[in-house]
C-alpha positions as CSV (number, residue, x, y, z in Angstrom):
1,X,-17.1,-37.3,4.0
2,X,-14.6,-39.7,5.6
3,X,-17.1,-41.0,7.9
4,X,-19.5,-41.9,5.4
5,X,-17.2,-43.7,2.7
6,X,-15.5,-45.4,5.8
7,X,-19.2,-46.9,6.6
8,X,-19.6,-47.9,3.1
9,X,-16.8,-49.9,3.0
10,X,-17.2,-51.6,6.2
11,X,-20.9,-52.3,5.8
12,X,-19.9,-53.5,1.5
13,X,-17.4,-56.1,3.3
14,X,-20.0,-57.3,6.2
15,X,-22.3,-58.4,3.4
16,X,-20.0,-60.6,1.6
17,X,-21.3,-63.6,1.4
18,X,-19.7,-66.7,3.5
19,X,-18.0,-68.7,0.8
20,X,-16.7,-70.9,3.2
21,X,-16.8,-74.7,3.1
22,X,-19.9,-76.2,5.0
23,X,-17.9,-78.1,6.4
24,X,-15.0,-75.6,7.6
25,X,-16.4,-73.1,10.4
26,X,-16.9,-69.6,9.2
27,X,-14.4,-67.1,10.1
28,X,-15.4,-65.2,13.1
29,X,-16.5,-61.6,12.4
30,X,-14.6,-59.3,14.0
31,X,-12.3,-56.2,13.5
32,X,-10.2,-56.5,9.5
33,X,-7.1,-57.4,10.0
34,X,-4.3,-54.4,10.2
35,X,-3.8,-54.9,6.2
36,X,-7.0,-54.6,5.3
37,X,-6.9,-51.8,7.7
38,X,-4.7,-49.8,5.9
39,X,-6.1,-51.3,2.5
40,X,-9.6,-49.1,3.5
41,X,-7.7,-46.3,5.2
42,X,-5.6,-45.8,1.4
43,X,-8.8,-46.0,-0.4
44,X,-10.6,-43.3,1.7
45,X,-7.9,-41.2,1.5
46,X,-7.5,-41.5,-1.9
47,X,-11.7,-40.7,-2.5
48,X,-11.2,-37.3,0.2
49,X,-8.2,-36.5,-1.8
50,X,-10.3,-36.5,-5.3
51,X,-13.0,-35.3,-4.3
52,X,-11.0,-32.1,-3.1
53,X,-9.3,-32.0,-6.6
54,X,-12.4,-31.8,-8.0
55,X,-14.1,-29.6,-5.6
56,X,-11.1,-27.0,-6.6
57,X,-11.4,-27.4,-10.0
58,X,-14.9,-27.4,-10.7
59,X,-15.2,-24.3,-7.8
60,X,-14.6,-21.4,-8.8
61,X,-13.9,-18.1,-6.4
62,X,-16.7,-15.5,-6.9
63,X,-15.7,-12.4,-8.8
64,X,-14.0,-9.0,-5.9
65,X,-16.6,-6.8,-5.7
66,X,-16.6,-3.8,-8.0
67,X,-16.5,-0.5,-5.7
68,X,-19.1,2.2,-5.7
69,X,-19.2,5.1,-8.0
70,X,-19.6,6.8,-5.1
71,X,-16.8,5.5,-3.6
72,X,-14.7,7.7,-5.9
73,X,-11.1,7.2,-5.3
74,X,-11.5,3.1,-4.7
75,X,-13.6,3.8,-8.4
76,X,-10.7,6.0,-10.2
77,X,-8.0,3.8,-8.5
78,X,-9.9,0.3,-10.2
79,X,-10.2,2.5,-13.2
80,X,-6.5,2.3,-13.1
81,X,-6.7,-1.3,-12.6
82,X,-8.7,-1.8,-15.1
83,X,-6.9,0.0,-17.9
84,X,-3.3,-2.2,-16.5
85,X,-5.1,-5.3,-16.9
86,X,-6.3,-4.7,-20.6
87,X,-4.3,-6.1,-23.3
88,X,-4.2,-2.6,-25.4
89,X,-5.4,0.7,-25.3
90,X,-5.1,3.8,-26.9
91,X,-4.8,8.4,-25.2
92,X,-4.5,11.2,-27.3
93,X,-3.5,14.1,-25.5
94,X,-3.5,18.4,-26.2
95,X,-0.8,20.7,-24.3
96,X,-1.1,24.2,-24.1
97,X,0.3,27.1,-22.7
98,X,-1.7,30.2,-21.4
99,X,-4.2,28.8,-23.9
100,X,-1.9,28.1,-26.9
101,X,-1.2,24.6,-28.1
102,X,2.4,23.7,-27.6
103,X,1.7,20.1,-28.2
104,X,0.0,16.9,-29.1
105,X,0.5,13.4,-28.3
106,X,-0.6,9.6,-28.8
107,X,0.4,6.8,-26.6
108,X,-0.7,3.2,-27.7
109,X,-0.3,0.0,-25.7
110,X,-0.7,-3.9,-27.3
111,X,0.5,-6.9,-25.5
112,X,1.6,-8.4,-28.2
113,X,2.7,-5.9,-30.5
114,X,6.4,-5.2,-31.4
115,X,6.7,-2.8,-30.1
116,X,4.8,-3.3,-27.2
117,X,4.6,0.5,-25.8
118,X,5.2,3.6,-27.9
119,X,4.2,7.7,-27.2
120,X,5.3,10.0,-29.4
121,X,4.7,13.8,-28.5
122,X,5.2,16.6,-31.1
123,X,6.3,19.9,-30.0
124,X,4.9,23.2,-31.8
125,X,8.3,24.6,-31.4
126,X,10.4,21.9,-31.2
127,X,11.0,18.3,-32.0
128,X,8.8,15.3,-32.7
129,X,10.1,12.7,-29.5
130,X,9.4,8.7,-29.7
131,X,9.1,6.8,-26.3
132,X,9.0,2.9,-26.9
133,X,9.1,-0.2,-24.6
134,X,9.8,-3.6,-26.4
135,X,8.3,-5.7,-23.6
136,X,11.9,-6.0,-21.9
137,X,11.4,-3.0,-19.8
138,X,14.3,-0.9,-21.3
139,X,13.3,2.6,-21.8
140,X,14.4,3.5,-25.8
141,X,13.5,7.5,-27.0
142,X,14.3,8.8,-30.1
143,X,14.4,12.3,-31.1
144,X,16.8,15.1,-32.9
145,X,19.4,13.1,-31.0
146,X,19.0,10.0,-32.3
147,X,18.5,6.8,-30.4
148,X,18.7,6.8,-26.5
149,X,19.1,3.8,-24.6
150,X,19.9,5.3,-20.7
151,X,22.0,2.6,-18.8
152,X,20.6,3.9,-15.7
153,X,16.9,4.8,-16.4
154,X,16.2,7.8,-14.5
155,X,12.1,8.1,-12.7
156,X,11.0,10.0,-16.3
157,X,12.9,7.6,-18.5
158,X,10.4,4.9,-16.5
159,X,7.3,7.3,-16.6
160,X,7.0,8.2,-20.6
161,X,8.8,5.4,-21.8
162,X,6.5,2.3,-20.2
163,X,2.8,1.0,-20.9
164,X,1.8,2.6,-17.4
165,X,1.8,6.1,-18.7
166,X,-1.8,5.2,-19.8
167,X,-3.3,4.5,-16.3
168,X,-0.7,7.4,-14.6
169,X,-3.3,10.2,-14.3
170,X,-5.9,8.0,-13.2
171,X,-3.5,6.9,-10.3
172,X,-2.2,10.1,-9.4
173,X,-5.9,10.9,-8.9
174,X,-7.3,8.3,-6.9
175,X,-3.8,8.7,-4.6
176,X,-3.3,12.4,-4.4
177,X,-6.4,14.1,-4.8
178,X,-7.8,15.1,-1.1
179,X,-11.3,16.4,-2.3
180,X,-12.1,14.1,-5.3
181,X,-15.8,13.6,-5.9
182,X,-18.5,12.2,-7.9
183,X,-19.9,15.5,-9.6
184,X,-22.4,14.3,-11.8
185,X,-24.0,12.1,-14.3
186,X,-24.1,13.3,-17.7
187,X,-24.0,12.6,-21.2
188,X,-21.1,13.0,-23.1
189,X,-20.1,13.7,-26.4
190,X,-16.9,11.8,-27.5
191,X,-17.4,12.6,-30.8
192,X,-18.6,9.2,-31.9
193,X,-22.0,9.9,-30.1
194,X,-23.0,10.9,-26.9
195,X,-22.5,8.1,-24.1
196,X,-23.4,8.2,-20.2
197,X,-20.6,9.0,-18.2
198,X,-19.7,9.8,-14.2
199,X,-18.1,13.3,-13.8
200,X,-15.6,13.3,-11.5
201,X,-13.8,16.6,-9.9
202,X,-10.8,18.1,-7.4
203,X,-7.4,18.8,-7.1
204,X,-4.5,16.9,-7.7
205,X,-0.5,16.1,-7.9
206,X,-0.1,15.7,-11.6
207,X,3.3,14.7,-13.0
208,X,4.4,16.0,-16.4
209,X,7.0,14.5,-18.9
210,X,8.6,16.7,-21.1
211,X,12.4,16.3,-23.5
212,X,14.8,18.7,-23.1
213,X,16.3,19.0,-26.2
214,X,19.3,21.1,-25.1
215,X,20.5,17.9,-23.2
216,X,18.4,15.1,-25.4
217,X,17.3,13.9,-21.8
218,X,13.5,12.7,-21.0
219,X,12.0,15.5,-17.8
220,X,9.5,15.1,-15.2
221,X,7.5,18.0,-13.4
222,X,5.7,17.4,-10.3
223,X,2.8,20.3,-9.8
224,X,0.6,20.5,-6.8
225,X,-3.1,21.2,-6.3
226,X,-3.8,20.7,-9.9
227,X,-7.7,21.6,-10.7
228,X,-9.3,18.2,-12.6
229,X,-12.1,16.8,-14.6
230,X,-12.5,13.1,-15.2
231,X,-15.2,11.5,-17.0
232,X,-15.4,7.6,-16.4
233,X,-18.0,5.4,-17.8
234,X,-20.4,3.7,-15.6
235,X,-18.6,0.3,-16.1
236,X,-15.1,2.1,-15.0
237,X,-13.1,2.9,-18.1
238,X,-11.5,6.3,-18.7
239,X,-13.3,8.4,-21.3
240,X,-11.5,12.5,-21.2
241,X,-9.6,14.1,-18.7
242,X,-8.6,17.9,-18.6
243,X,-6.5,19.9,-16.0
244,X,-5.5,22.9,-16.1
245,X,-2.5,24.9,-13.6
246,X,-1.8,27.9,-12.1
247,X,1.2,28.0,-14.3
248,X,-0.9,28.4,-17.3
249,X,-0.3,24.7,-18.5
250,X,-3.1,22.7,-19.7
251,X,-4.1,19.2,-20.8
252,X,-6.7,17.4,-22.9
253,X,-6.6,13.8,-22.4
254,X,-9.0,11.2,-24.6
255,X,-9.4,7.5,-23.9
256,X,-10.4,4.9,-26.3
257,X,-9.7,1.9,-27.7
258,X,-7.2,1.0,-29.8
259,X,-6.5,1.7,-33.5
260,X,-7.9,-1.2,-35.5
């Protein structure tokens, strides 16, 4: 590009016309002088310089390639992705014990909502517990002990009381699970009507929160080798996932968006 425009110029000023005199002698044609040097060299510059501005705006970088279904954990883990990059959500979630519901729960996220983050979880035997994040990540629960405002959030503090709880499963997935795979492709009824969704199955580290209402203190459990289910839409969002452990404890996990 610099070559050319530098041509330009030099050929645009070689065909000025001669307004000399007739009777004064033409200038002799020859090399510009070193200001008008420096005069071209500026403009030139100044053109490259644009057209770069303009190249960058107008350019845009193509879109990262979406992994493979059958790439399953790089497909879970951009599931995870996915669901961090969206500007609200919405789980429900079943606990039970040997078969026997011990719990439900409902987390919602909205960027701009106030607040920004809140889970609650209702025990069958126990209280109903409030986890909220403001957007200033300070972890706030509330529960039969009032308001609790940690002043050094512990690791389960972070976990239930933080718009990442949504995408946790999904993450602990793709970055524990040693034999997750695509299953199947099936349709799948989410009670709003049957859509098409990618079955996804294996083992995994699953972490759970819990309140200990002896103390009025959030808990986190970390169980190995956790049997899973995961159904993900074609496209990559979360639709259910269930896992059940050795323990007896089990969880029902729904996706969608959020309440209108």
């Amino acid at each position: 590009m610099n070559r050319r425009i530098e041509v330009e110029a030099v050929s645009s000023m070689s065909s000025l016309p001669d307004t000399a005199p007739e009777d004064e002698s033409a200038a002799p044609v020859g090399r510009p002088g070193w200001p008008m040097t420096l005069a071209i060299l500026a403009v030139c510059l100044a053109v490259v310089a644009s057209g770069w501005w303009v190249a960058r705006v107008v350019l845009k970088e193509p879109e990262p390639e979406r992994p493979s279904p059958e790439d399953a954990a790089a497909f879970v883990l951009d599931a995870a992705e996915r669901m961090e990059a969206a500007d609200s959500y919405a789980l429900t979630f079943t606990r039970l014990r040997e078969g026997r519901p011990v719990g439900e729960g409902t987390a919602s996220y909205d960027l701009s909502g106030n607040p920004r983050f809140e889970l609650s979880f209702a025990y069958a035997d126990g209280p109903e517990v409030y986890h909220y994040d403001l957007g200033d990540g300070v972890p706030i629960t509330t529960a039969g002990h009032g308001l609790q405002i940690p002043e050094e959030p512990s690791e389960a503090d972070r976990y239930l009381c933080s718009a990442m709880f949504g995408s946790a499963k999904l993450r602990e997935i793709a970055e524990s699970s040693e034999d997750l795979e695509l299953a199947s492709r099936e349709e799948l009824d989410t009670g709003a009507g049957d859509v098409t969704a990618l079955r996804y199955e294996g083992t995994f580290t699953a972490w759970v929160g819990g309140y200990d209402s002896g103390t009025g203190t959030n808990t986190l459990e970390s169980l190995e080798g956790v049997p899973f289910t995961l159904w993900l839409t074609p496209e990559g969002d979360p639709l259910r996932l269930a896992y059940g452990t050795s323990t007896g404890l089990e969880e029902l996990y729904e996706y969608g968006p959020p309440p209108a």
